[in-house]
C-alpha positions in Angstrom: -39.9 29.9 -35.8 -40.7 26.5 -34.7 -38.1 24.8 -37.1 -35.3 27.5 -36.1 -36.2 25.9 -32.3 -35.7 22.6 -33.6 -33.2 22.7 -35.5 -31.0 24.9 -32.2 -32.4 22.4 -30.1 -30.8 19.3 -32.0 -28.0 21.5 -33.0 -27.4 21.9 -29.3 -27.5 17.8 -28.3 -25.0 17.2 -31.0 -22.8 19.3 -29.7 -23.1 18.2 -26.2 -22.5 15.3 -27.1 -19.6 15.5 -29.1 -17.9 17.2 -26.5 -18.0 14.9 -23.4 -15.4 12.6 -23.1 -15.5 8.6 -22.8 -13.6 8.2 -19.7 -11.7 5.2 -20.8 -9.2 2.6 -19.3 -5.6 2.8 -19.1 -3.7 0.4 -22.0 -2.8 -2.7 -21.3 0.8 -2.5 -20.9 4.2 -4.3 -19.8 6.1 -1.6 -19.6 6.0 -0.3 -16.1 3.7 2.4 -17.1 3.0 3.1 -13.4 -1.4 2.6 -14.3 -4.2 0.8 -12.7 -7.6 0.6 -14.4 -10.8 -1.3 -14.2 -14.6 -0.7 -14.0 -15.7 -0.8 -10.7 -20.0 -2.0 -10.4 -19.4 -0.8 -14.1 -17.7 2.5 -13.5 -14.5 3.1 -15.2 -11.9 4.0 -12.1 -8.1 4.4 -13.1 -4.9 5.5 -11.5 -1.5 6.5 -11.7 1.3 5.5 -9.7 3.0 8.4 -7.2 5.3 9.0 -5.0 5.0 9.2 -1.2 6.5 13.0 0.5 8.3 12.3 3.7 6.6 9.4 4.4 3.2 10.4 4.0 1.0 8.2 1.8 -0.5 10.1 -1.3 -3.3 8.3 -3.6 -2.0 6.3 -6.0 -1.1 2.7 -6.5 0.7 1.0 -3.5 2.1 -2.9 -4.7 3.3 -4.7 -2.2 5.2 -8.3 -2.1 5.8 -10.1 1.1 6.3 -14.0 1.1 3.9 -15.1 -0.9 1.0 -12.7 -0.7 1.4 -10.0 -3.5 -0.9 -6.7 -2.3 -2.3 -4.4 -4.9 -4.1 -0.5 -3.7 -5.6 2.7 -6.1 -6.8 5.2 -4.7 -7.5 8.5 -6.3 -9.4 10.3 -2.8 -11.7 11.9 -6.0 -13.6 8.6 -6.5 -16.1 7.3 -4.3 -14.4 3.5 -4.6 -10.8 2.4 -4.4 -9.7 -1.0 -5.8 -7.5 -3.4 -3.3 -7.2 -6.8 -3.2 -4.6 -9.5 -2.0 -3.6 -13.1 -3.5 -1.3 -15.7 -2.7 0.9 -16.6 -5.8 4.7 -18.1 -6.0 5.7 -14.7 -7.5 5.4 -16.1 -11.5 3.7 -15.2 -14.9 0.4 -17.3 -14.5 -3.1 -17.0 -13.6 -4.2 -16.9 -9.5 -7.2 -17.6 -8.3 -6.4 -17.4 -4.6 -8.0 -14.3 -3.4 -8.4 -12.5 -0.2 -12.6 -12.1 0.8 -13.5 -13.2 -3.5 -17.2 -14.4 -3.7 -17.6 -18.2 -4.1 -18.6 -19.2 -7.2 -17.6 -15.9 -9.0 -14.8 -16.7 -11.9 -12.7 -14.1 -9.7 -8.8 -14.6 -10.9 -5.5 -12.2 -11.0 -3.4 -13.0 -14.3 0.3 -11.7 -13.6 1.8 -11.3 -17.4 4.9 -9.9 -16.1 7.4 -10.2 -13.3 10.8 -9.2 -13.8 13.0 -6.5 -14.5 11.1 -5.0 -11.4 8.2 -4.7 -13.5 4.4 -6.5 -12.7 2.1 -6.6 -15.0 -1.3 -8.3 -15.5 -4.7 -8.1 -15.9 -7.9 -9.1 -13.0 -11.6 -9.9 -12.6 -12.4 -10.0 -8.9 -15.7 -9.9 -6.7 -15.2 -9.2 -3.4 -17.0 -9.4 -0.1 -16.0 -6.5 1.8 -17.6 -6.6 5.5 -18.7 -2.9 6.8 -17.7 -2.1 10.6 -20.8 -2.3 12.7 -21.8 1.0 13.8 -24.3 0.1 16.3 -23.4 -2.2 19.4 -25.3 -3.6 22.1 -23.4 -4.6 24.9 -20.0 -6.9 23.5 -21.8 -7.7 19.9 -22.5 -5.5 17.1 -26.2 -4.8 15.6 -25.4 -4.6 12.2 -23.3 -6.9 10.1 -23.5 -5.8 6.6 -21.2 -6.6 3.5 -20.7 -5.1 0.5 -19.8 -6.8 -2.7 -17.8 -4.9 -5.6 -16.7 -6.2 -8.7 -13.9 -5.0 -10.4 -14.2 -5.5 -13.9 -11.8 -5.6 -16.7 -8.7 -4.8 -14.5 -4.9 -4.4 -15.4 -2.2 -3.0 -14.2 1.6 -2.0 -14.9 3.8 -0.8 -12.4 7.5 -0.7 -12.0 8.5 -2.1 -8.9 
């Protein structure tokens, strides 16, 4: 009886764990798949591209260019992190290293592989200070002043313009 327990029990743990899935990263692509993927604190967080309804913003992966400030958002509203991030570039192929809020002294860089045809494309390794809003004020300055630091890991996107 003992081995007949054993045997179920390992039985069991094998198939467990054949049947969870690695959640896994989107390709790296330069096709304007419309994906954004990364680890965030070493948790795999990816993301489709979507369209907005009317106007109203949906999650999904928002790029925007303006002078020379390209903005990149994810959000999926089921993950407890989104990723976003800003950098000046001069709107080329290359590596940036000029990064909104980056950690000094982290190697923190966006690499743009693609930019044309309306398609960007590129991969990223950021850590970012992110400052939390004060919740507690006395008088005209806050209590609290608290940051957060996130690293976004292994990062690449594709998204048609």
């Amino acid at each position: 009886m003992k081995k007949l327990i054993f045997f179920s029990a390992i039985a069991l743990l094998i198939f467990a764990t054949m049947s969870c899935e690695k959640e896994e990263l989107p390709e790296a692509t330069r096709i304007g798949a419309n994906t954004l993927g990364c680890k965030i604190n070493g948790k795999p967080f990816t993301c489709t591209r979507k369209k907005t309804t009317q106007g109203i913003p949906i999650p999904g992966i928002d790029i925007g260019i303006s002078k020379n400030i390209l903005r990149v958002k994810a959000s999926t509203y089921s993950e407890r992190h989104d990723v976003a991030f800003y950098v000046e570039y001069d709107r080329g192929v290359g590596k940036y290293t000029n990064i909104k809020n980056v950690v000094e002294g982290t190697n923190s860089y966006v690499e743009i592989t693609r930019f044309s045809n309306d398609i960007i494309s590129g991969y990223f390794e950021i850590t970012l200070r992110e400052f939390k809003i004060p919740l507690y004020w006395k008088g005209e300055e806050p209590i609290i002043y608290d940051t957060i630091i996130t690293k976004y890991t292994e990062g690449r996107f594709d998204v048609q313009l």
